[in-house]
N, C-alpha and C positions, 0 to 999 in steps of 0.2 A: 504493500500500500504506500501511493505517494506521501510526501510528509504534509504537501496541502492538504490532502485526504483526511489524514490524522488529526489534524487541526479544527477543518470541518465538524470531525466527529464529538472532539473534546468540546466544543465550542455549541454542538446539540445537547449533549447530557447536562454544560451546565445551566441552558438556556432552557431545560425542563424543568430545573428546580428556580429557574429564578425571571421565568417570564422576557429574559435577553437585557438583564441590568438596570432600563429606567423605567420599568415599572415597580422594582421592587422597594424604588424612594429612597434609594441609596446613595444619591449621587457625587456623596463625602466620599466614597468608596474610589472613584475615577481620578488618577492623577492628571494635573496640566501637565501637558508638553506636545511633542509630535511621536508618533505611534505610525508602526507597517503591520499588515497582517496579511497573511494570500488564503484564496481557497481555489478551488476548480471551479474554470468557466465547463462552455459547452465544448471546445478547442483543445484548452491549454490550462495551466495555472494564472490565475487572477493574481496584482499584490498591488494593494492600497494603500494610503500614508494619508493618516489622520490627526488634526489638530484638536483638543481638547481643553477644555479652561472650566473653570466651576462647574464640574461635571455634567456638560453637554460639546457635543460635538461642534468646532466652528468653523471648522474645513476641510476639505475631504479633496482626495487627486489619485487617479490610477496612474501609478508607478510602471505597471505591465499589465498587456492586453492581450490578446491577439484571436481572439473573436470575428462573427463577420463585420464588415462595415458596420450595417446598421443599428447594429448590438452596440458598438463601440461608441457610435454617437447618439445614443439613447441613454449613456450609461452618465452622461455627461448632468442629463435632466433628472435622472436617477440620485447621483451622489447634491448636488443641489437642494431636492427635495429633504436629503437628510439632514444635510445644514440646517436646513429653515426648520425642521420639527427637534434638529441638536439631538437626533436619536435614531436607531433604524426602528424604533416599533409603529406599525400600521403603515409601514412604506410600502406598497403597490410597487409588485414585479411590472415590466414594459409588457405589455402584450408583443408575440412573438420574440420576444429577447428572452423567455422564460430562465434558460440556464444561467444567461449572462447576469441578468437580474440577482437571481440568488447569489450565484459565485461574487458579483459585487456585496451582496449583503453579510455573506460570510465571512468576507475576509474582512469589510470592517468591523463585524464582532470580532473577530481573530485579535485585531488590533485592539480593540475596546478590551477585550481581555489582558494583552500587557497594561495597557494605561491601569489595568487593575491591580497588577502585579500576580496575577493566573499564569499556573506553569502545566506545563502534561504531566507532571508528577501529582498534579493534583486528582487527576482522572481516574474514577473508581473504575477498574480492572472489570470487565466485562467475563463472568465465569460460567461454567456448567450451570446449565437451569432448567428448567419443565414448564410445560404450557400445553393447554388440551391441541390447540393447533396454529400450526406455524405458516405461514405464508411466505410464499420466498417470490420479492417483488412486489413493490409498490408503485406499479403505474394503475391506470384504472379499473382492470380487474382483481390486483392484489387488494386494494382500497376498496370495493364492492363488498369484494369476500368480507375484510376486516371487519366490516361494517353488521353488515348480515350474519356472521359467527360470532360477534359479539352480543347482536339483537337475540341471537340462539342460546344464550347464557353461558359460551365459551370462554374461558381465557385464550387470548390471540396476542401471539408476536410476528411482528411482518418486519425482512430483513430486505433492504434495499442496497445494493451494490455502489451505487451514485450515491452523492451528496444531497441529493434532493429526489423528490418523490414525484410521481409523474409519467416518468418513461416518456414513450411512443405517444401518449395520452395526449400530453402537451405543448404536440405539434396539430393535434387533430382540429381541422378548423370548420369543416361541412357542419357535422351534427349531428344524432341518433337516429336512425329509422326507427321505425314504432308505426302501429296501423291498428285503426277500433281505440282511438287515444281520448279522454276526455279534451284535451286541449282542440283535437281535429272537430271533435264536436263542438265546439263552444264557436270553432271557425269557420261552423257550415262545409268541411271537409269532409267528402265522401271516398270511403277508403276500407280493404275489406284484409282478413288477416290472408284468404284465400288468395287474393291479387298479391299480394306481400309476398306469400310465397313462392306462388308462379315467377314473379318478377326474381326472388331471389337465385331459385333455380335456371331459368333459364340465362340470365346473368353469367352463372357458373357454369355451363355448356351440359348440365344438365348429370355434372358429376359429382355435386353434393350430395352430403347425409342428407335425404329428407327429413329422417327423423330429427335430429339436430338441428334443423331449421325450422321445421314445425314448431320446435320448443321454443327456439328462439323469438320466434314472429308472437308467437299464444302469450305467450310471457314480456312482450315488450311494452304492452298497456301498460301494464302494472308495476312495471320498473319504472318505466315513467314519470309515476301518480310516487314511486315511492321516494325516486330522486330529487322530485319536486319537496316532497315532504322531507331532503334533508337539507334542502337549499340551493336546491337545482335550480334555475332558471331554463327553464325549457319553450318560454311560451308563443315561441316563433315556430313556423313551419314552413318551407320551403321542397322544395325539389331538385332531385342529382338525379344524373344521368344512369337508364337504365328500371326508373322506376315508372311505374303506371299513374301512379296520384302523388299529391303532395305528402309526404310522410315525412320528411327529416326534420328533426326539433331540434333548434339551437336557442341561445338566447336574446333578447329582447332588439330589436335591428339585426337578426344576419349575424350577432357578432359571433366571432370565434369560440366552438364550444370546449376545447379540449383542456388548456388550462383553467377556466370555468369550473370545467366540472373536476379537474385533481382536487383544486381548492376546498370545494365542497365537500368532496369525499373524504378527504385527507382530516377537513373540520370534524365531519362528524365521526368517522372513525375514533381518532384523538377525546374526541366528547364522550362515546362509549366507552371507550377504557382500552383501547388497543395500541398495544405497546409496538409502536414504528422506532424502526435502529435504521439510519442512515451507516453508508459507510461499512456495509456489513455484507461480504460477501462469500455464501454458501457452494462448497467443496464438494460436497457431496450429501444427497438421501440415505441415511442409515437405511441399511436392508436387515432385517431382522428374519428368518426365513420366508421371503418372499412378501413383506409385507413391511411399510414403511413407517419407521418408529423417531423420525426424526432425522434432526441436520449436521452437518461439521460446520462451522463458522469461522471464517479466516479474517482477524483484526491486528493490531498493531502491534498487541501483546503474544502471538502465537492464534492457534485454535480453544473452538470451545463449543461444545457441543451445547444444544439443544433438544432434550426428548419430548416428543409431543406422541398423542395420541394421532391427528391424525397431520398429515402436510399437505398444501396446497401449491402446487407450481403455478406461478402469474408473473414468469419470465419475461415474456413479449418474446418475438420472431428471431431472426436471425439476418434479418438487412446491414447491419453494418459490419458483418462477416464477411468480406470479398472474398475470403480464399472458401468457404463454407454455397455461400449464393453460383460462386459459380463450379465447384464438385455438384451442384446440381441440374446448373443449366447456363452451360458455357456461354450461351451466348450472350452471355451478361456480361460478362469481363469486361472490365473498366469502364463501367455507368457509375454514375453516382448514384448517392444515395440520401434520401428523405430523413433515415432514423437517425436514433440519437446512440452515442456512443455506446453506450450500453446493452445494444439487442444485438447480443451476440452468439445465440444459440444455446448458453451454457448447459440448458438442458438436454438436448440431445443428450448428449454425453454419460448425464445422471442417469439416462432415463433406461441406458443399456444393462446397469447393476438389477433391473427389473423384468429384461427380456418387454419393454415396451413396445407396444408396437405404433409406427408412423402412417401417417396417410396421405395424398398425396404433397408430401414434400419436396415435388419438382416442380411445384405452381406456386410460381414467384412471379406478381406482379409487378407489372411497373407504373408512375402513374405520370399522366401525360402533360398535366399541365406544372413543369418543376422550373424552375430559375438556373441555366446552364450557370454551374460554378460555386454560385450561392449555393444552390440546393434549396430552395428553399418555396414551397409547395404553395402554388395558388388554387385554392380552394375551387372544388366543382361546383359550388353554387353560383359562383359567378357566369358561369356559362347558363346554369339555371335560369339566372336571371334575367338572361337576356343576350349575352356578350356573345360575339361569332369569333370564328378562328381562320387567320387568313396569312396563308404563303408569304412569300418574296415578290412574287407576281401583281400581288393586290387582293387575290383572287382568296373565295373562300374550299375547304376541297373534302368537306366532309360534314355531315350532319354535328353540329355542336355538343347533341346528345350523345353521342355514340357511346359504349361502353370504352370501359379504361384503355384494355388489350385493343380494340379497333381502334380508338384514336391515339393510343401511342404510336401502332403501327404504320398509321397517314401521317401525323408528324415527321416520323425518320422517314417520309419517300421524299419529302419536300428536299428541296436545294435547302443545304446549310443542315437538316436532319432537327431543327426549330421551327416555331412559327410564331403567330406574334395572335395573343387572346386582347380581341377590340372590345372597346364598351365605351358608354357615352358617360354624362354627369348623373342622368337620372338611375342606370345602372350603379352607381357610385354610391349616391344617395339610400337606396335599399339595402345594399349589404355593408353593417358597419367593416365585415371584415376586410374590407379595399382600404379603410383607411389603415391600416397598420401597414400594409402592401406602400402605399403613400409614402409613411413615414419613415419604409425601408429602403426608400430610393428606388421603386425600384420600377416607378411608371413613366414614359413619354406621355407628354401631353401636347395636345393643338387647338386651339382654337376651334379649327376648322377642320375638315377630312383634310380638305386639301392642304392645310400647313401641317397637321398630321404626317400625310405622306411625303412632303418634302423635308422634314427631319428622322424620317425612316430610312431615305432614299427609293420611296417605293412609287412606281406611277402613278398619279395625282386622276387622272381619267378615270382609271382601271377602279382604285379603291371608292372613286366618289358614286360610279356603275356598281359596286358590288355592295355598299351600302345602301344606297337607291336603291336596289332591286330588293336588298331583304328587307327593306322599310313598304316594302309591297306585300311582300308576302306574308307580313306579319297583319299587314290589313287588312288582308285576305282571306287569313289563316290556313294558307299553304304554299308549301314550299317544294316549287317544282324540281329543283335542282341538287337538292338530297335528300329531302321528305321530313325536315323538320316539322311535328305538329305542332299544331295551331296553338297546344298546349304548353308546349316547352317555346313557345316566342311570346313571352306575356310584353314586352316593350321594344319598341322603334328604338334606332340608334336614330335621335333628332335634336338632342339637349347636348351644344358643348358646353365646358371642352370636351373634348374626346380623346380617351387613352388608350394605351396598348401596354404589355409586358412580353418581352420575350421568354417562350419558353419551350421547353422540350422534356421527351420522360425520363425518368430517373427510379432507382430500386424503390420500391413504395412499401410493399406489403409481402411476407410472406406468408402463402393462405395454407401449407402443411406444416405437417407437427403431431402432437400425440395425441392418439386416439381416443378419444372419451364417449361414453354415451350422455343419454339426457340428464344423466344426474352428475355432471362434471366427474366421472369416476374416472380413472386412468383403464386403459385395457392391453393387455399384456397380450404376446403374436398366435397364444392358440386361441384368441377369442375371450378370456377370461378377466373379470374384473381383479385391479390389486389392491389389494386389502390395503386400504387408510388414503390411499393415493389421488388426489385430487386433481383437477390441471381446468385452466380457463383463459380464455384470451386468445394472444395470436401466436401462443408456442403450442397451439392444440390446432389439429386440421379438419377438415372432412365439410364445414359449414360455408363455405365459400367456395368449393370445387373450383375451378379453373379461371373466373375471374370476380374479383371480388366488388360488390357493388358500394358507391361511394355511400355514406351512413352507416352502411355495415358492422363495418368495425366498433363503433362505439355501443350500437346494438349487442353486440357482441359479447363485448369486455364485460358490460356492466349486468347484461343478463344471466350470461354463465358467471360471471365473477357472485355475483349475488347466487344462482342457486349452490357455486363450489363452497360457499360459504355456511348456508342453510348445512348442503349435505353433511361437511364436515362437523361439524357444531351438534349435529344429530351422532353421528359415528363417534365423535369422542366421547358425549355423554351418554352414550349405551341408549340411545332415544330410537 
């Protein structure tokens, strides 16, 4: 473990007992002077150098970065705000700078902790312990589970490998499908669990567990209604590509649900009593004859086991495994990738002390609309909402809606293997998640089509004919030229400015991994369930067969992360 790492972690334990310094009213406790402290960004190691005087902070500077741009220049408005409050408590992460955010705020606790005169010899040794069930991984399946095996009257410890909690979760920006939703109702939304599934299925070329998505769709009402009841914000609903009616709930404008909902999860996990360890990352599933009795935990100190009645895997995928993504399907090699440092398979590996069995594992999507270099994912709701996708040429070269796999694969035909997602101001306007996209530098703007295209370099005729034309066809509502329906064109490109982002696909999702039934059980290769063995999220396969539809995922995480949680919680306590 890096020594940022380390610091992180010391700097968690003492911020559990003491709320992070200014709330404890201690602030005789804080020496004047200047103070450095680092933790991990999303990249690299963070280290910041801090000023303090009468126990509040009066100036804050990052020392080293090396994050993307717009992390960097967010971080600026970030350390500022701490100034002005002389504390990091109730500082708001940037939207989309999620890692960068925290690793800023850790390392100026890091720092606040010398000004205290806090050393690592201060840090109670993390040893051998028991809990009815253990959870490995805290993005938003491990945090469902937590949640839901604590409501179960479990003891829960959830061990997250990163310094912060979240995962994959925390890039997600579409939003949950769900279908037969109170909110659909309330919206005059007509929407049926049986379309849900067909769209889910056929999506996936018809290679999904039924059963596993049957559970999924039956059961996403109700996660919903329960997500909300833990401080969800779900009350938006829109539409991605590949579905029949509007289903994806995010929060209140469009905006970005993934960090949203860690937040929440993560609050009320913490409010039930579920013991989260950052920094903490598991070796191995004790296999006790064939049946899983707990974890090894590798910290700063050596190992340390954990016995639990039952465990739960809520690793997330294996996207940021390049040598792993492409042992599976070469012709990845050197794409980038959407995930966050951390989905890196680790389970496989455990899962073999079990004779586990995998399912399709070589359906690894990509997803099409990604920032060449950044990495950095624009949401399919934008296309939802309106926005077309157009060449070099000017020209548009495929239905907007298309599934992930179809329009990645018209993307790479195009000259340059990019293309550029249009949309006007009123497009802008509907979904808050553009403005973060805004704030990350990462839009062209024009006035006009026509100054548009002449800071593209793209024919000015060509783009103002292909705009034109779809501004027809949405008045129409038909679309002769790739069969956009009437329904996926809800607005005219007519309100500048008008923007674009370039973009192209990138490693997204991987939709295999370990086989589970409907009760999130692990299943072992002659078909048998393993006794205690939990799994939920995107290190389990079968529910997305061959391409996974946008919403999905978060459908996903939270609905099997909540039932891996029930079930467990019932297995430990003999229920």
């Amino acid at each position: 473990m890096k020594k940022s790492q380390i610091i992180a972690t010391i700097i968690f334990l003492i911020a559990s007992c003491c709320a992070i310094f200014f709330s404890c009213g201690k602030a005789e406790n804080i020496a004047d002077g200047t103070w450095t402290g680092k933790a991990p960004g999303f990249k690299d190691e963070i280290e910041v150098s801090i000023t303090t005087k009468d126990g509040k902070i009066v100036s804050a500077d990052v020392l080293k970065i090396n994050d993307s741009d717009f992390a960097v220049n967010d971080t600026k408005a970030l350390l500022a705000e701490i100034v002005k409050k002389g504390s990091v408590s109730n500082v708001d992460v940037v939207s989309g700078a999620t890692y960068t955010s925290k690793g800023i705020i850790a390392a100026v606790n890091a720092a606040l902790a010398s000004a205290k005169g806090i050393s690592e010899a201060t840090t109670a040794k993390l040893e051998d312990t028991e809990t009815d069930v253990v959870i490995i991984g805290a993005g938003g399946a491990g945090l469902s589970a937590a949640v839901a095996a604590r409501e179960g009257g479990a003891s829960v410890i959830v061990l997250e490998k990163m310094p912060i909690v979240g995962g994959n979760t925390n890039y997600a920006t579409g939003g949950l499908n769900a279908s037969e939703t109170s909110i659909q109702a309330k919206m005059g939304i007509s929407d049926s669990n049986e379309q849900y599934i067909e769209d889910t299925m056929v999506g996936g070329k018809n290679i999904n567990d039924l059963a596993l998505v049957t559970e999924m769709v039956e059961k996403s009402a109700e996660t919903v209604d329960w997500l909300i009841k833990l401080g969800a914000d779900l009350t938006d609903v829109g539409k991605m590509a590949g579905s029949t009616n509007s289903r994806t709930h995010r929060p209140t404008g469009g905006a970005a649900v993934g960090a949203h909902l860690s937040a929440a999860l993560e609050k009320a996990a913490k409010a039930a009593g579920a013991d989260i360890r950052l920094n903490q990352e598991v070796t191995k599933i004790i296999n006790e004859n064939g049946k899983a009795v707990g974890v090894v935990v590798s910290t700063k100190d050596g190992e340390y086991t954990i016995k639990a009645k039952a465990v739960i895997v809520a690793t997330g995928g294996f996207g940021a495994n390049p040598t792993l993504v492409e042992s599976y399907k070469p012709e990845l090699k050197g794409f980038g990738t959407t995930n966050h440092a951390g989905a890196t398979g680790d389970a496989l590996t455990w899962a073999k002390d079990f004779n586990a069995a995998l399912t399709d594992i070589e359906q690894i999507q990509t997803h099409p609309t990604v920032v060449p270099v950044k990495n950095l994912m624009i949401t399919e709701a934008v296309r939802g909402n309106g926005a077309i996708m157009i060449n070099r040429d000017g020209n548009r070269f495929c239905t907007e809606m298309a599934t992930r796999d179809v329009m990645s694969a018209a993307i790479l035909e195009q000259t340059g293997g990019t293309a550029y997602l249009m949309f006007d101001t009123s497009i802008r306007k509907s979904l808050k998640a553009i403005e973060t996209y805004a704030s990350q530098g990462l839009l062209t703007e024009g006035a006009t089509v026509a100054e548009l295209a002449q800071k593209l370099g793209l024919p000015e005729a060509t783009l103002e004919k292909t705009v034109t034309d779809y501004n027809s066809y949405v008045a129409n509502g038909n679309d002769p030229d790739f069969g956009r329906k009437a329904s996926e064109m809800p607005r005219a490109l007519v309100e500048g400015p008008y923007y674009v982002v370039e973009v192209g696909p990138a490693i997204h999702h991987t939709m295999g991994g370990l086989k589970i039934n409907t009760k999130a059980e692990v299943i072992d290769t002659n078909g048998n369930v393993i006794p205690a063995l939990y799994a939920a999220g995107e290190v389990t396969g079968g529910i997305h067969g061959a391409n996974r539809l946008g919403g999905n995922a978060v459908a996903d995480i939270t609905v099997f992360g909540k039932i891996a949680g029930e079930q467990a919680a019932k297995y430990a306590l003999g229920k």
